[in-house]
C-alpha positions in Angstrom: -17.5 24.9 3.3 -17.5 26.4 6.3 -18.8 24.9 9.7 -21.4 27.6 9.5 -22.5 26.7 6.6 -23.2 23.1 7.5 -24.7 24.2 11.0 -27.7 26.5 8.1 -27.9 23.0 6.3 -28.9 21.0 9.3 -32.2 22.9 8.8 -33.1 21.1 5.8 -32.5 18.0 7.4 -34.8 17.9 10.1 -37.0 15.2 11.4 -39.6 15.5 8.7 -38.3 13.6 6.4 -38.1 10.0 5.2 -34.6 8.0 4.0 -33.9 7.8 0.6 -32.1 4.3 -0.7 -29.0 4.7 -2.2 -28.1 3.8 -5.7 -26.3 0.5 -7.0 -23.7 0.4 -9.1 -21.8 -1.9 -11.4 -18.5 -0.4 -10.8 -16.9 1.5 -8.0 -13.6 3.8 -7.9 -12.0 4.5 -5.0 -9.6 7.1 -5.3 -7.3 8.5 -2.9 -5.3 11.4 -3.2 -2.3 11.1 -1.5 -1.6 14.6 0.9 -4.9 16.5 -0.5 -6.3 19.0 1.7 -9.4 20.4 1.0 -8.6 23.7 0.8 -6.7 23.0 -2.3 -9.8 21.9 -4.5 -12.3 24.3 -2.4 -10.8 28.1 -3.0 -10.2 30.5 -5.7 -8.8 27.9 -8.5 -11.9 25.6 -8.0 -12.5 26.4 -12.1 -9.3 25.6 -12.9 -9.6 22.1 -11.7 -12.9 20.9 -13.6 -12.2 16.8 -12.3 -12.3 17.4 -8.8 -15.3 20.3 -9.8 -16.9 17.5 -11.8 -16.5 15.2 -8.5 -17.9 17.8 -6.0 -21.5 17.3 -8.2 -23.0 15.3 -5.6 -22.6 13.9 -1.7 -19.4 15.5 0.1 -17.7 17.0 2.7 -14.5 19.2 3.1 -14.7 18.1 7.0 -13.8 14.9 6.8 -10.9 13.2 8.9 -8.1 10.9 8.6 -7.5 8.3 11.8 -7.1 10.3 14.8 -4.0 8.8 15.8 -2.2 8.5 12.4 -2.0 11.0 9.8 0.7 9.1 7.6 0.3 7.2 4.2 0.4 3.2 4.7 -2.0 2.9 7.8 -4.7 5.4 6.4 -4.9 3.2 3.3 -5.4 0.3 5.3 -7.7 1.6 7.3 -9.8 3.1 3.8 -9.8 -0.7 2.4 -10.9 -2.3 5.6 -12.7 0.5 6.9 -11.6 0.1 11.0 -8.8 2.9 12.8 -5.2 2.2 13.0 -5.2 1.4 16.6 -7.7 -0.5 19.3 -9.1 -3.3 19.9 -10.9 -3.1 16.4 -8.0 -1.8 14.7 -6.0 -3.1 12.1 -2.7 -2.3 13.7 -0.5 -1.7 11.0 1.9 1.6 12.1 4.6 1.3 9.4 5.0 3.7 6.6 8.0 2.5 4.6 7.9 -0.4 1.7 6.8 -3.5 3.6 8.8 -6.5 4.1 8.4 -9.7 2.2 5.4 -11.7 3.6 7.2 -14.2 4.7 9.4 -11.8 7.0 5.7 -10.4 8.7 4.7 -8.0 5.5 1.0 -9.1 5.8 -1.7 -7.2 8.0 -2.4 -10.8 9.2 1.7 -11.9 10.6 0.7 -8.3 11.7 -2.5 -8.2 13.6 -2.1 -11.9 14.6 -5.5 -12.7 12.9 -6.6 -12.1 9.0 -7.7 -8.5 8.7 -10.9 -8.3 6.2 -10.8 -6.0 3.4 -13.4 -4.4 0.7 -11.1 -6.5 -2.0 -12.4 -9.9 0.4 -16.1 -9.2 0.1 -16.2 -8.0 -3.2 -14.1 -10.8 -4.7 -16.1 -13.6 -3.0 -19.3 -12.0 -4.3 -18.0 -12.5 -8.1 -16.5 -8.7 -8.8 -13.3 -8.3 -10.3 -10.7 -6.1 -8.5 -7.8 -3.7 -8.8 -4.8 -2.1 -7.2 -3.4 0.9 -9.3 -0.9 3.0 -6.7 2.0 5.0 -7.5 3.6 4.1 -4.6 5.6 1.0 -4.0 4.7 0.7 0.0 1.6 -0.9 -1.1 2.5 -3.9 -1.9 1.6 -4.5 2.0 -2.1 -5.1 0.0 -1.1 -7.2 -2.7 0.8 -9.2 -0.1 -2.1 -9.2 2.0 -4.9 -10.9 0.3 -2.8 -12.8 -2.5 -3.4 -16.6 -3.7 -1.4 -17.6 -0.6 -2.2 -15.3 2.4 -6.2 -14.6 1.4 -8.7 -16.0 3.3 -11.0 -19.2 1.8 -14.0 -17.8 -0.3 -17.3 -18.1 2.5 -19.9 -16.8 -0.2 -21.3 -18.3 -3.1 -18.9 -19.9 -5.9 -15.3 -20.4 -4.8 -13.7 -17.5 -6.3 -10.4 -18.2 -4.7 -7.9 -16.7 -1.7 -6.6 -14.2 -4.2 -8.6 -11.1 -3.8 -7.1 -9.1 -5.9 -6.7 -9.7 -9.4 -4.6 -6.9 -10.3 -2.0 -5.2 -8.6 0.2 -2.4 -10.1 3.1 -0.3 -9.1 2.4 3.0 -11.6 5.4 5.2 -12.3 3.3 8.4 -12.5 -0.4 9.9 -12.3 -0.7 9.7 -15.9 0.5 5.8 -16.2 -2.1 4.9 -13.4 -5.1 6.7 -14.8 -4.2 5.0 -18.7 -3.6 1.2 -15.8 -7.3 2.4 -15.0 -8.5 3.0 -18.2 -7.3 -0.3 -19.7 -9.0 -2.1 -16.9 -12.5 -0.6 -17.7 -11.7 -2.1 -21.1 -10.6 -5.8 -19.7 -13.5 -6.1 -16.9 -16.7 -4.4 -18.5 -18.9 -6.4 -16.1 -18.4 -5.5 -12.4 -15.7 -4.7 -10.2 -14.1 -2.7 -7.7 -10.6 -0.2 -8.8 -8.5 0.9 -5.9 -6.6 4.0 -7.4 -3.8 6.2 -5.9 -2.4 9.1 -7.1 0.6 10.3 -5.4 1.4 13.4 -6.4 0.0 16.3 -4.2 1.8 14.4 -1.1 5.3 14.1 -2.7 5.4 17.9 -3.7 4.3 19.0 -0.2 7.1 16.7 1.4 9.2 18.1 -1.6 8.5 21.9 -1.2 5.9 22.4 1.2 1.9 22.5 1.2 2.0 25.6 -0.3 -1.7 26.9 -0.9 -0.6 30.0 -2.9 -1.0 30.2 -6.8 1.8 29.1 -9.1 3.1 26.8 -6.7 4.3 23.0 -6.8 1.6 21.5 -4.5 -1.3 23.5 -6.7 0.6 21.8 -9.7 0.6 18.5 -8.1 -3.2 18.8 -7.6 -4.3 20.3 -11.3 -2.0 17.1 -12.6 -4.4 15.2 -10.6 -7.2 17.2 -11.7 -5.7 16.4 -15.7 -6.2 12.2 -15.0 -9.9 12.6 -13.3 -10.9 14.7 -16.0 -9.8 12.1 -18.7 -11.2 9.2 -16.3 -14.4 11.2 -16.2 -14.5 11.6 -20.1 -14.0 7.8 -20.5 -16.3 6.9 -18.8 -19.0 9.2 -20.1 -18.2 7.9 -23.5 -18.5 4.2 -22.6 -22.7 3.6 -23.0 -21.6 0.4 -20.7 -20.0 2.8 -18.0 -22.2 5.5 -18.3 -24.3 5.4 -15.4 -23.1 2.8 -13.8 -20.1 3.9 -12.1 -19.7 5.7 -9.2 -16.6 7.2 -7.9 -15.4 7.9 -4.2 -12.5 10.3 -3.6 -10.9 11.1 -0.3 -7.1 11.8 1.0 -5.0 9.7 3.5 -4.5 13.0 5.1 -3.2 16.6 4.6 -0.3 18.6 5.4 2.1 21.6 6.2 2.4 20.8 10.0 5.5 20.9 9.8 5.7 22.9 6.6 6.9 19.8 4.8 5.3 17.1 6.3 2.3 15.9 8.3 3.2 14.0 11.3 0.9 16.1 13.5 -2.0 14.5 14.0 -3.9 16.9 16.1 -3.0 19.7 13.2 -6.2 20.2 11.1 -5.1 21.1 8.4 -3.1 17.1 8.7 -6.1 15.9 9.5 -8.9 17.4 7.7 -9.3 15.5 4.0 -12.3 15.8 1.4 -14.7 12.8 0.6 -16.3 13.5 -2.8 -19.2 10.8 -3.5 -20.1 11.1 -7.4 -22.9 8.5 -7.9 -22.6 8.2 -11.6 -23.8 11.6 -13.0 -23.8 15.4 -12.3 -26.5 15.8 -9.1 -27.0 18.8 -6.9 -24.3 18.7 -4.4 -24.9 18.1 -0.8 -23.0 18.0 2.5 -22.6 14.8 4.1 -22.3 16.4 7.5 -25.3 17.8 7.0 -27.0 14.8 5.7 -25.9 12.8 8.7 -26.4 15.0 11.5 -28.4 12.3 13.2 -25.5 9.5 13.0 -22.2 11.3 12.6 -21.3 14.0 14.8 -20.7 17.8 13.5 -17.7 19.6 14.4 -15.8 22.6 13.6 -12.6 21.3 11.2 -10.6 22.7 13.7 -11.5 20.6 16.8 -9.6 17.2 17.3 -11.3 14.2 18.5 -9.8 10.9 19.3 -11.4 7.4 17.7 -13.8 6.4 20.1 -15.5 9.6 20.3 -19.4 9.0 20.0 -20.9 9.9 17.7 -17.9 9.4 15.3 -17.2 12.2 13.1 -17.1 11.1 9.3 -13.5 9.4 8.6 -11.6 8.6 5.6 -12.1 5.0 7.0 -16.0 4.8 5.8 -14.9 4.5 1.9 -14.2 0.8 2.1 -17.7 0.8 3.3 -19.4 3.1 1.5 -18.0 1.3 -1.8 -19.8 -1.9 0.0 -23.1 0.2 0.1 -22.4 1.8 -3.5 -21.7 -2.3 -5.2 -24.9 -3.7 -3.1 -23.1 -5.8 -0.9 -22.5 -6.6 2.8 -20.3 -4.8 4.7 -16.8 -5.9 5.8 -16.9 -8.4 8.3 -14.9 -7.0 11.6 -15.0 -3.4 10.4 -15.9 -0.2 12.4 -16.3 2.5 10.4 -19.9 2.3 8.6 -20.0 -1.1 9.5 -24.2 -0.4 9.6 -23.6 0.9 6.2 -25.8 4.1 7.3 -24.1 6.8 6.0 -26.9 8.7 4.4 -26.0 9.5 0.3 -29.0 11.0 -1.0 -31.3 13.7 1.0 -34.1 13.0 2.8 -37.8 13.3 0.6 -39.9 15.7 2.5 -42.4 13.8 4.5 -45.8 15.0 3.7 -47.5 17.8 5.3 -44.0 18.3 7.2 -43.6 22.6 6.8 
């Protein structure tokens, strides 16, 4: 969508109109899509990809941005599972991209940071939920590391659920192995929880042969594999009566790629830093920008203009998931985050107030 085409939207979300409350879920996925750029699920092959398609039925945006300073893999993540930028005085400060070291040799965002980093995985764990880690790369271990039995924080809410805030951490050889980890979790937690899932594929076939947007080639067929496990998550889901309905799924991108052709170390590049954010909120709505629907708390650029972190308004980031799966579960937001730390990014469209023209 083009920024035009979210400047025509603003229109319909003018002053006369009155919040709507977001929905609560049971269960929230957050999937990231390592190395998606938008333009890959938002062209001529969109009906060749009928999971993203399926996704794109309600709140998103193909404007979205990774961390202004940092369009690599590890330090995105971080930043999407404790929602605050890479760098700062708020930041998490984790720079590395390669497999982390052992905790006890400093692999922790705490030995990091000097002070324990907060994650989605803390306040949803301490409020009861079950949660996962499915990523089909080894680097992030750095999470299970993290917030495991021995470097978690003490539960502060409620029941003592323990320092371990993550009760399931896997290291999946391929898309298909994840989605069938995911699947089987469904099965094992049917009350509530909160799946982290990563699919890896679209990034290593651009670092492989390029982010090649033409039809036919690798990276397309690294994103309709993709497509192939979010269809069959989808279809799981929607033949569960205990899921149906009550799961809602958020998928964005640690970034993009191609500048350089094989890589995305530029992170004043758009198309590094531009990445979808697809909100599905547990059955097929009319879709609607987010932009759009925040105009009055997020600001609206063109996807080509570059802005740095502490630009105000902020421009929606990749960094807002860990919140907006906060918002999605009914719970607080993450203590010491930045990024929707008021848990105001608008979901749903205004109602008309009445007598407004």
């Amino acid at each position: 969508m083009t920024v035009f085409t979210i400047a025509a939207l603003l229109l319909t979300c003018s002053a006369a109109s009155t919040p709507a409350a977001n929905p609560i879920f049971d269960h929230v996925i957050v999937i990231s899509v390592d190395g998606l750029r938008p333009d890959a699920i938002d062209g001529p092959e969109d009906g060749a990809l009928p999971g993203f398609t399926r996704l794109l039925h309600g709140p998103h945006t193909m404007q979205a941005r990774s961390d202004a300073d940092c369009t690599v893999t590890l330090p995105n993540h971080v930043s999407m599972v404790t929602s605050r930028p890479v760098g700062g005085p708020s930041g998490h400060g984790w720079t590395e991209n390669a497999d982390p070291p052992a905790a006890r040799n400093g692999g922790t965002l705490c030995k990091n940071h000097g002070a324990y980093v907060t994650s989605m995985f803390d306040v949803a764990h301490d409020h009861g939920l079950k949660t996962a880690i499915v990523a089909t790369k080894n680097k992030f271990a750095l999470l299970s590391q993290s917030f495991d039995e021995n470097e978690g924080a003490p539960d502060q809410d409620g029941d003592d659920d323990g320092k371990d805030k993550v009760d399931l951490f896997c290291t999946a050889g391929t898309s298909r192995m994840a989605r069938d980890v995911a699947t089987g979790w469904f099965a094992a937690h049917p009350k509530r929880s909160l799946l982290f899932l990563h699919f890896a594929a679209p990034d290593v076939a651009g670092h492989g042969f390029g982010w090649d947007m033409t039809s036919g080639s690798r990276y397309r067929a690294a994103v309709r594999e993709v497509d192939g496990e979010l269809t069959a998550l989808a279809a799981m889901i929607d033949a569960d009566p205990a899921l149906r309905g009550h799961v809602a799924i958020v998928l964005t991108a640690d970034h993009g790629g191609g500048v350089p052709l094989r890589t995305h170390s530029d992170c004043k590049a758009s198309e590094n830093f531009i990445v979808p954010l697809l909100i599905w909120l547990g059955a097929d709505t009319a879709p609607a920008e987010l932009v759009a629907l925040n105009s009055d708390r997020r600001a609206v650029l063109p996807a080509s203009e570059y802005v740095g972190n502490d630009t105000i308004p902020r421009p929606i980031r990749n960094a807002e998931v860990g919140n907006v799966a906060m918002q999605l579960l009914g719970l607080p937001a993450i203590p010491g985050s930045v990024a929707n730390a008021k848990q105001d990014l608008q979901l749903i469209a205004p109602a008309a107030t009445k007598g407004a023209p």
